[in-house]
PAZAMAR-219538 format. One record per residue (C-alpha): residue number from 0; x, y, z. Coordinates in steps of 0.001 Angstrom, whole numbers, plus 500000, padded with zeros to 6 digits. Layout:
residues N
<node num="NUM" x="X" y="Y" z="Z"/>
...
end
This chain:
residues 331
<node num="0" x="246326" y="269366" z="648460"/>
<node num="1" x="244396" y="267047" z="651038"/>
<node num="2" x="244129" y="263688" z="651234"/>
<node num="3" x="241242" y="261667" z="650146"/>
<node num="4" x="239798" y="259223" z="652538"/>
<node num="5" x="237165" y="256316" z="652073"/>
<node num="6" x="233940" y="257972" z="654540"/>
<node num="7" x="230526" y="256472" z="655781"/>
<node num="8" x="232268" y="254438" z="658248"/>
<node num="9" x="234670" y="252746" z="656262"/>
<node num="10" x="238408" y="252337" z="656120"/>
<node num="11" x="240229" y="252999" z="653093"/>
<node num="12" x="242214" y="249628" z="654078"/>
<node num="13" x="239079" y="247829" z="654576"/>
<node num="14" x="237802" y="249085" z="651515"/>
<node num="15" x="240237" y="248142" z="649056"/>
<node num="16" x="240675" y="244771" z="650621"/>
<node num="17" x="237027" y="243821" z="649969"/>
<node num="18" x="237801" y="244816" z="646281"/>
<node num="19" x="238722" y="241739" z="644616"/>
<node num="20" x="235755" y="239863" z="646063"/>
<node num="21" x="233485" y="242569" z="645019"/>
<node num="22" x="235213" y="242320" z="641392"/>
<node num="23" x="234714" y="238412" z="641219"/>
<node num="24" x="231035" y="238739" z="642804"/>
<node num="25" x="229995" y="241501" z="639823"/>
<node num="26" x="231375" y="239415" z="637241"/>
<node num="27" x="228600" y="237210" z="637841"/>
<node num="28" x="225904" y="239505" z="638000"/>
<node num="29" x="224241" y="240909" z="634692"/>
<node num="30" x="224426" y="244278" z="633041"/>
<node num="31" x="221444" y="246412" z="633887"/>
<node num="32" x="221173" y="250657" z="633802"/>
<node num="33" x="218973" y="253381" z="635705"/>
<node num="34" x="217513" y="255963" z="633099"/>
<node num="35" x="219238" y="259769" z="633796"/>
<node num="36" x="216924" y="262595" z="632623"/>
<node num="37" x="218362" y="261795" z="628690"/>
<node num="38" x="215239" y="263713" z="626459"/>
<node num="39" x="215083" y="260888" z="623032"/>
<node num="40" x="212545" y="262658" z="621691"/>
<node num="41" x="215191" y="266196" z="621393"/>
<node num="42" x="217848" y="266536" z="618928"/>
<node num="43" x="221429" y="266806" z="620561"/>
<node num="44" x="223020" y="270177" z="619459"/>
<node num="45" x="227048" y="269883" z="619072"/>
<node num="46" x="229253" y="272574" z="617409"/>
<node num="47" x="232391" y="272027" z="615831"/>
<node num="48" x="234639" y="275888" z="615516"/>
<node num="49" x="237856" y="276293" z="613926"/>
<node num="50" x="240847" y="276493" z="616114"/>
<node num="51" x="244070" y="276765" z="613802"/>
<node num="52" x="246587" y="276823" z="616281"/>
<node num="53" x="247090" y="277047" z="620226"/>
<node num="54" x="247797" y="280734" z="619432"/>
<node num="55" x="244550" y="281875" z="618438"/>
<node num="56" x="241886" y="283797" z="620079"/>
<node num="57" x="240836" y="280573" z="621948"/>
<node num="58" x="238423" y="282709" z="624621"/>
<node num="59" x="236360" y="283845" z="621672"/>
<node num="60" x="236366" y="280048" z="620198"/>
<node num="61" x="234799" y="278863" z="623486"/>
<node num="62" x="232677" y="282105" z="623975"/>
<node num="63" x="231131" y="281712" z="620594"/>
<node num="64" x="230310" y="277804" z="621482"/>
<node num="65" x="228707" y="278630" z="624743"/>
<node num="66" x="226551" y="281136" z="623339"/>
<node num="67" x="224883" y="278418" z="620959"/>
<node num="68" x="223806" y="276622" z="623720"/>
<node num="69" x="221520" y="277355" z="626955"/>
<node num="70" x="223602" y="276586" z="629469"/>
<node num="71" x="223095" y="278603" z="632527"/>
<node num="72" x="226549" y="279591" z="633643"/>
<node num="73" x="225609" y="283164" z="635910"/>
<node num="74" x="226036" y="281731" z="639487"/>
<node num="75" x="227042" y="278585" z="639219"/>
<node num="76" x="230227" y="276548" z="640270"/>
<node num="77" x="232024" y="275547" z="637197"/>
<node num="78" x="234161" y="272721" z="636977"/>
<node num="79" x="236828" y="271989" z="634462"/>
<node num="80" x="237906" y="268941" z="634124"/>
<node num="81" x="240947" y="268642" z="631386"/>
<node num="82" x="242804" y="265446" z="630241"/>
<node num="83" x="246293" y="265126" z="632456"/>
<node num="84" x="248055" y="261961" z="632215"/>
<node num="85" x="251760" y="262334" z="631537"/>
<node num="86" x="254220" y="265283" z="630126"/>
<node num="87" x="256803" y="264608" z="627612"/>
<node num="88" x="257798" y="267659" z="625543"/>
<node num="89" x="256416" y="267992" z="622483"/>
<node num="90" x="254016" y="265112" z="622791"/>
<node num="91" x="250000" y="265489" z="622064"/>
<node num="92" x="249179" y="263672" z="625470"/>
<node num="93" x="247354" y="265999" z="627047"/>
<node num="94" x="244694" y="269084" z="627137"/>
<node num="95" x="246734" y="271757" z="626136"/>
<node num="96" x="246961" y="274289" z="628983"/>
<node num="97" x="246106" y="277019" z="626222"/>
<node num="98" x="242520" y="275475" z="625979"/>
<node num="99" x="242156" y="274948" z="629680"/>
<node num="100" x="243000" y="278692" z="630409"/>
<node num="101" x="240686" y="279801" z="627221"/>
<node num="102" x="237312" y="277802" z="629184"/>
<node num="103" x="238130" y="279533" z="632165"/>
<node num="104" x="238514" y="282400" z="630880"/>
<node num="105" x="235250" y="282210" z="629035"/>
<node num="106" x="233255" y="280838" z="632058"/>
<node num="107" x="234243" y="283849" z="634096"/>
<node num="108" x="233109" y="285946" z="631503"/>
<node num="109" x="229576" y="283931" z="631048"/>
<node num="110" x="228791" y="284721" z="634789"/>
<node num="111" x="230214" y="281667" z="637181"/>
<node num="112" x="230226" y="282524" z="640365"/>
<node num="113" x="233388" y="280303" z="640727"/>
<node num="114" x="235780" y="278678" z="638454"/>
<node num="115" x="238116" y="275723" z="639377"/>
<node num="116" x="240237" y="273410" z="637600"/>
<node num="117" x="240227" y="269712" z="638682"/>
<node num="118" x="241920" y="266546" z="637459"/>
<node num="119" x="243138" y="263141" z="639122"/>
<node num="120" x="246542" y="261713" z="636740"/>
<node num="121" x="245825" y="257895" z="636303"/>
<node num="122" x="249542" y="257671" z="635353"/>
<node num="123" x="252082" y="259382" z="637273"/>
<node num="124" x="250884" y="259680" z="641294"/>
<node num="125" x="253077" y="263482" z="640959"/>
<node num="126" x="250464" y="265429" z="639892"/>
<node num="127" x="252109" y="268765" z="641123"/>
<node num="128" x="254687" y="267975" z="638694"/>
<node num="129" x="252494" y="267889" z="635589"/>
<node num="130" x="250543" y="270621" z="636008"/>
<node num="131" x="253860" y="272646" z="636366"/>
<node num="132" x="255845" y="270845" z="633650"/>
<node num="133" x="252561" y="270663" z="631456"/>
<node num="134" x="252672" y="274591" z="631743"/>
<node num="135" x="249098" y="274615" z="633007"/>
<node num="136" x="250024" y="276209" z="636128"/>
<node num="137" x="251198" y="279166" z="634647"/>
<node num="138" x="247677" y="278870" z="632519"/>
<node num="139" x="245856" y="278665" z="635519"/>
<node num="140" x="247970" y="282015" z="637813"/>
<node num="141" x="246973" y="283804" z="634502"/>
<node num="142" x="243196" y="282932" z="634587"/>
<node num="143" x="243361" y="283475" z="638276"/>
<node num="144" x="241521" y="280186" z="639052"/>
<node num="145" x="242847" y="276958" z="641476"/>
<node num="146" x="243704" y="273416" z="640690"/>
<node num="147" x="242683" y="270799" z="642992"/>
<node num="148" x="244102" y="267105" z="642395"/>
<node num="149" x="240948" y="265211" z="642649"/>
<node num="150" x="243189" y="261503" z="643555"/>
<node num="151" x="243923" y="263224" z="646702"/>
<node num="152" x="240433" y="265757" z="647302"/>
<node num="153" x="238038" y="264426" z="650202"/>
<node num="154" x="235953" y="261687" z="649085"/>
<node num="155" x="232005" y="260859" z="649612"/>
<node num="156" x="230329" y="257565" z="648459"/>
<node num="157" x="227419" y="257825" z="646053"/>
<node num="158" x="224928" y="255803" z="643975"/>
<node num="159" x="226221" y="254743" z="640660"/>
<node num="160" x="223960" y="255821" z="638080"/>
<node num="161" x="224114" y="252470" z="635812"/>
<node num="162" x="225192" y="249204" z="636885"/>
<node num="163" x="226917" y="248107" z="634101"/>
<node num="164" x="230303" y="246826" z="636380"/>
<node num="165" x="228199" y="245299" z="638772"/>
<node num="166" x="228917" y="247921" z="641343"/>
<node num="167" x="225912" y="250046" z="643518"/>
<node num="168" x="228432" y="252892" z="644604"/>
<node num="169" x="231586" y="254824" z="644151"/>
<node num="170" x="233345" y="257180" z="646030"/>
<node num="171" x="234108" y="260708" z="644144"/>
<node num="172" x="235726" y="263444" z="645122"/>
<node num="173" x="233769" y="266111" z="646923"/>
<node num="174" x="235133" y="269041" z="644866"/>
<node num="175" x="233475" y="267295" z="641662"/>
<node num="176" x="230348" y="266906" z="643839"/>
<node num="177" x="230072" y="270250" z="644837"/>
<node num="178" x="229806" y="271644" z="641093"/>
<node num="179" x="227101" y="272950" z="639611"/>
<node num="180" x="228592" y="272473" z="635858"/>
<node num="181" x="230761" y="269558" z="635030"/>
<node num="182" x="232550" y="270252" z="631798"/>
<node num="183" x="234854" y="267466" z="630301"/>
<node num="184" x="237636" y="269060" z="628469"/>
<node num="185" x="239732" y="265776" z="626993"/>
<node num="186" x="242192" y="265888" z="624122"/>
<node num="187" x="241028" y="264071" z="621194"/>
<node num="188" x="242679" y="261184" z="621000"/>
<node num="189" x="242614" y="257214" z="620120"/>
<node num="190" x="242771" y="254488" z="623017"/>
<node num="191" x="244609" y="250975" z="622992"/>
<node num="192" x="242156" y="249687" z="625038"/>
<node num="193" x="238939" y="251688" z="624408"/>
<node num="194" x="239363" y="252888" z="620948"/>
<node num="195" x="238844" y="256828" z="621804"/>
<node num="196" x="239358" y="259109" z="624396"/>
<node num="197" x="237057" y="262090" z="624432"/>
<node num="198" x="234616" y="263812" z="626412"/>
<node num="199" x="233294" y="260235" z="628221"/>
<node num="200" x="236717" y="258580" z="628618"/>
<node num="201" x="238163" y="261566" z="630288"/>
<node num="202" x="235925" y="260794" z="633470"/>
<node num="203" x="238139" y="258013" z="634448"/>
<node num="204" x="240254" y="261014" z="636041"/>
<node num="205" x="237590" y="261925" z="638406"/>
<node num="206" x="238428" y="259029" z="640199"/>
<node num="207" x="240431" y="259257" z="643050"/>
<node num="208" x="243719" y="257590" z="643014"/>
<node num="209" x="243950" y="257476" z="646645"/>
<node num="210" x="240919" y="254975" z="646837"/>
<node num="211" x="241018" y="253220" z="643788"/>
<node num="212" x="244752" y="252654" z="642784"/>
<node num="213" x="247236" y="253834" z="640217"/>
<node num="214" x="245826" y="253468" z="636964"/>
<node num="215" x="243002" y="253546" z="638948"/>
<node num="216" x="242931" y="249725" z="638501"/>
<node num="217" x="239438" y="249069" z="639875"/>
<node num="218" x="238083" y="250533" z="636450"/>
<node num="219" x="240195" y="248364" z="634416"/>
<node num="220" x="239387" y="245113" z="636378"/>
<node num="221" x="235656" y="245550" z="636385"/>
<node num="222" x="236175" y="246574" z="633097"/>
<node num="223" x="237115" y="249897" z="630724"/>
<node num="224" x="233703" y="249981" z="628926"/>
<node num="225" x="231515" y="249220" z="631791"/>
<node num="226" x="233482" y="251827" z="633902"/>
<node num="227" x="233457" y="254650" z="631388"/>
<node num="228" x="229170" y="253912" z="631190"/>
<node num="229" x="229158" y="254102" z="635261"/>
<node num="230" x="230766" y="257114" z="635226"/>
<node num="231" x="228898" y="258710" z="633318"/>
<node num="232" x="225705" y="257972" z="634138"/>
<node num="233" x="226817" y="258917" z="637687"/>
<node num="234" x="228824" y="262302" z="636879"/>
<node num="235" x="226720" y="264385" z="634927"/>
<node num="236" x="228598" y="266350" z="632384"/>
<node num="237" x="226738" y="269410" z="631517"/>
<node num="238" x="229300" y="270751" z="628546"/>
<node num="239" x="232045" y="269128" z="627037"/>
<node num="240" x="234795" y="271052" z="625226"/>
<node num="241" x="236995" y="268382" z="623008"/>
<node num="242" x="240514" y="269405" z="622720"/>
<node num="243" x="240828" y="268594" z="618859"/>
<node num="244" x="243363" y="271687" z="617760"/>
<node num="245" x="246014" y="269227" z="617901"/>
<node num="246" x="244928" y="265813" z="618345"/>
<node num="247" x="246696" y="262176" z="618824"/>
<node num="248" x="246700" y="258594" z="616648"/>
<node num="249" x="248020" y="255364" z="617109"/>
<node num="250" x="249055" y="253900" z="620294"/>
<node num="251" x="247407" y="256492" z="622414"/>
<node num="252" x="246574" y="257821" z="625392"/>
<node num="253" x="250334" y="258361" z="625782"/>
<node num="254" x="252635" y="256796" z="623131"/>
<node num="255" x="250791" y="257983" z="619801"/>
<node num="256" x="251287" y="260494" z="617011"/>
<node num="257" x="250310" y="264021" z="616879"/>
<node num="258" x="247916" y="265115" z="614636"/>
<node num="259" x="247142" y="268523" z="613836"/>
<node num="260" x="243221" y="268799" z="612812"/>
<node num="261" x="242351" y="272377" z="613792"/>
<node num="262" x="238893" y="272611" z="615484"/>
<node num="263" x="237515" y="272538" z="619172"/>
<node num="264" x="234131" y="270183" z="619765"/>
<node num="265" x="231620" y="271465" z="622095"/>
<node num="266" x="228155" y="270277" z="623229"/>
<node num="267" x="225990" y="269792" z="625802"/>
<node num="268" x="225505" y="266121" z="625308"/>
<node num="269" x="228570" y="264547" z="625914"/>
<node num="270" x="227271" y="261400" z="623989"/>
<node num="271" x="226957" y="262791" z="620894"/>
<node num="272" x="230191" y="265198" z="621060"/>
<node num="273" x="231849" y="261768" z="621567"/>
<node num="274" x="229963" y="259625" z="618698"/>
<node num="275" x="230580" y="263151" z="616298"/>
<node num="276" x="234556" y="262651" z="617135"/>
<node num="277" x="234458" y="259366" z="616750"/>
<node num="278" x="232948" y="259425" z="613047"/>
<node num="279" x="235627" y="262153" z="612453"/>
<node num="280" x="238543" y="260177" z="613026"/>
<node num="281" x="237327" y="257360" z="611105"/>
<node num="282" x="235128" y="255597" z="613626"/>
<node num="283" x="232162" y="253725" z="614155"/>
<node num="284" x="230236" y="255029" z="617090"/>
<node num="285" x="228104" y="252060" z="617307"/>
<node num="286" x="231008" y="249585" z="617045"/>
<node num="287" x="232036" y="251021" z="620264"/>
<node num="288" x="230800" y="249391" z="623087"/>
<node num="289" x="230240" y="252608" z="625582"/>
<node num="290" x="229230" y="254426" z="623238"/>
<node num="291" x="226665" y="252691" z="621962"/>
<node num="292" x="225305" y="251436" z="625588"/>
<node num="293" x="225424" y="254890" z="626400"/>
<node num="294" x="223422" y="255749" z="623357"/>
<node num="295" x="220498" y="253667" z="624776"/>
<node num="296" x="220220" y="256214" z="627880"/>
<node num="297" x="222957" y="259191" z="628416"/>
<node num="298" x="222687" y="260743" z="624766"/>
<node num="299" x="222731" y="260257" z="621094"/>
<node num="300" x="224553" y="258312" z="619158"/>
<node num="301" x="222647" y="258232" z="615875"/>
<node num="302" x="224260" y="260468" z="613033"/>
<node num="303" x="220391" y="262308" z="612423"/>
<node num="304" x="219610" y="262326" z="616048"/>
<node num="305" x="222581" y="265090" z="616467"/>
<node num="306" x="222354" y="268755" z="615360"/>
<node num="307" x="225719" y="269789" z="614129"/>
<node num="308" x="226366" y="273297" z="614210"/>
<node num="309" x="229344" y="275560" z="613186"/>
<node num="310" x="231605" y="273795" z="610806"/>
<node num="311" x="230606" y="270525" z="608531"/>
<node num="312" x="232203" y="267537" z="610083"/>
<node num="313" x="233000" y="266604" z="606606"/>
<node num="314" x="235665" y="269281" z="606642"/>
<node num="315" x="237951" y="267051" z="609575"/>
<node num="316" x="236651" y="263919" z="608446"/>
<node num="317" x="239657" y="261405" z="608255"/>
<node num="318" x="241370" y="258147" z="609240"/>
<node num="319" x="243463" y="258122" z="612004"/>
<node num="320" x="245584" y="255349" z="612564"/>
<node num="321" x="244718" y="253074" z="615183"/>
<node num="322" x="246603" y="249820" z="616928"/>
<node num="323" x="246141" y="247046" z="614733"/>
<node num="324" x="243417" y="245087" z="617469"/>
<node num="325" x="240988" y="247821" z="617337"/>
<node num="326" x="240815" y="247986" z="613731"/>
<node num="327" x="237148" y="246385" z="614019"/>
<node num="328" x="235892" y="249381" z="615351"/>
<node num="329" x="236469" y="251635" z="612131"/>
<node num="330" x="233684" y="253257" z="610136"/>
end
């Protein structure tokens, strides 16, 4: 694993000491977005295919949801970008190393050229520890594909894509640049601080730790919305698979319930894969503040404006529990 290092000129030091002025000076400027290539006028496909258990035929389930969509895979440098935060045995924390291996897997299958598995822990800086503990490096030795840990990967700055923290740039790991396919690959689960954590949230792990703190604390001072917009309006995800075989309620990302629901989400349009799991664990996509900025420019957030395919979401629809100051945002 290398180490990731502020470039352009400037020292990591010098960077991170000029953060809390450049936190106090966005504060004062005002929200404001650059339009991505987002098509308004087109529908936004998403599928939703039963996955019972972890021991199912999980390489068909994903190579039956690629196929619905065209997604050209032959060629290209895939990325895979699960949900890795913390490992506690028997917890629903993270992207289970089952689904990880099954999109690999499947991507090899679909033609990439190259398949590689990247993440960046916000939690616990010992990231070689949870992909062993977390069983996902036997997952990967199987699927015969790396793991890079993008909080310590070589870093390049780039334009944000949206301003909506007040920043112009971001530095991001040059693994995650070099992709051709981004595909988020979060477990389904509800947030403390942003209500949900699914295909748009899970980008706060591209992030590298090295430049922007443990839990990458820039993001949280400038502010968890406004970040997860940023981010995605800078990292394009091309595919999203949602982790939601067993997923997690209450007082997630780490210290919630599992619950079993049986399905993986897929789509193209990360937006409305998010808004779809949103209204399926009770809900309101539009009550969420990324989701429905991001609904103005990065995808669809409107129930009609999204073409479900596979199962009905009515068949997971439920009500997950949810920390008691977030219960504004249900449906």
């Amino acid at each position: 694993m290398s180490s990731g290092r502020a470039t352009g000129g400037v020292t990591r030091r010098a960077f991170l000491s000029a953060l809390p002025l450049a936190a106090a000076a966005a504060s004062c400027r005002p929200a404001r977005f650059t339009a991505g290539a987002f098509d308004r006028a087109a529908r936004s496909p998403m599928v939703l295919l039963p996955a019972s258990s972890y021991d199912a035929d999980l390489v068909d389930v994903v190579a039956r949801g690629l196929r619905m969509f065209d997604l050209p895979v032959a060629g290209r440098r895939v990325l895979l970008k699960p949900n890795l935060i913390e490992f506690e045995r028997g917890t629903a924390i993270n992207t289970h190393p089952a689904v990880v291996h099954a999109a690999a897997v499947a991507f090899r299958a679909a033609g990439a050229r190259e398949v590689v598995v990247a993440e960046g822990p916000g939690h616990r800086r010992d990231t070689e520890y949870l992909v062993t503990a977390s069983g996902l490096a036997d997952a990967l030795a199987d699927a015969g594909v790396r793991f890079v840990d993008l909080n310590h990967d070589e870093v390049r700055e780039v334009a944000l894509g949206s301003h909506f923290t007040g920043a112009s740039t971001i530095y991001l790991p040059e693994t995650l640049l070099a992709a051709d396919i981004v595909v988020s690959m979060p477990k389904l689960k509800t947030h403390h601080w942003a209500g949900m954590t699914a295909g748009m949230k899970n980008l706060f792990g591209t992030v590298p730790g090295a430049v922007y703190g443990w839990p990458k604390n820039v993001l949280h001072m400038r502010g968890i919305d406004e970040s997860i917009v940023d981010l995605n309006a800078t990292v394009r995800v091309q595919f999203t698979i949602v982790d939601g075989v067993v997923a997690m309620e209450g007082d997630g990302p780490i210290r919630g319930r599992a619950r079993p629901m049986g399905f993986l989400a897929m789509g193209t349009d990360v937006v409305a894969v998010d808004a779809s799991c949103a209204r399926i664990i009770g809900l309101d996509p539009q009550k969420m503040p990324y989701l429905r900025e991001a609904g103005r420019f990065l995808g669809h957030v409107a129930e009609d404006r999204i073409e479900q395919r596979g199962e009905s979401p009515s068949r997971y629809r439920t009500r997950f529990d949810i920390v008691d100051h977030l219960t504004h945002l249900r449906a």
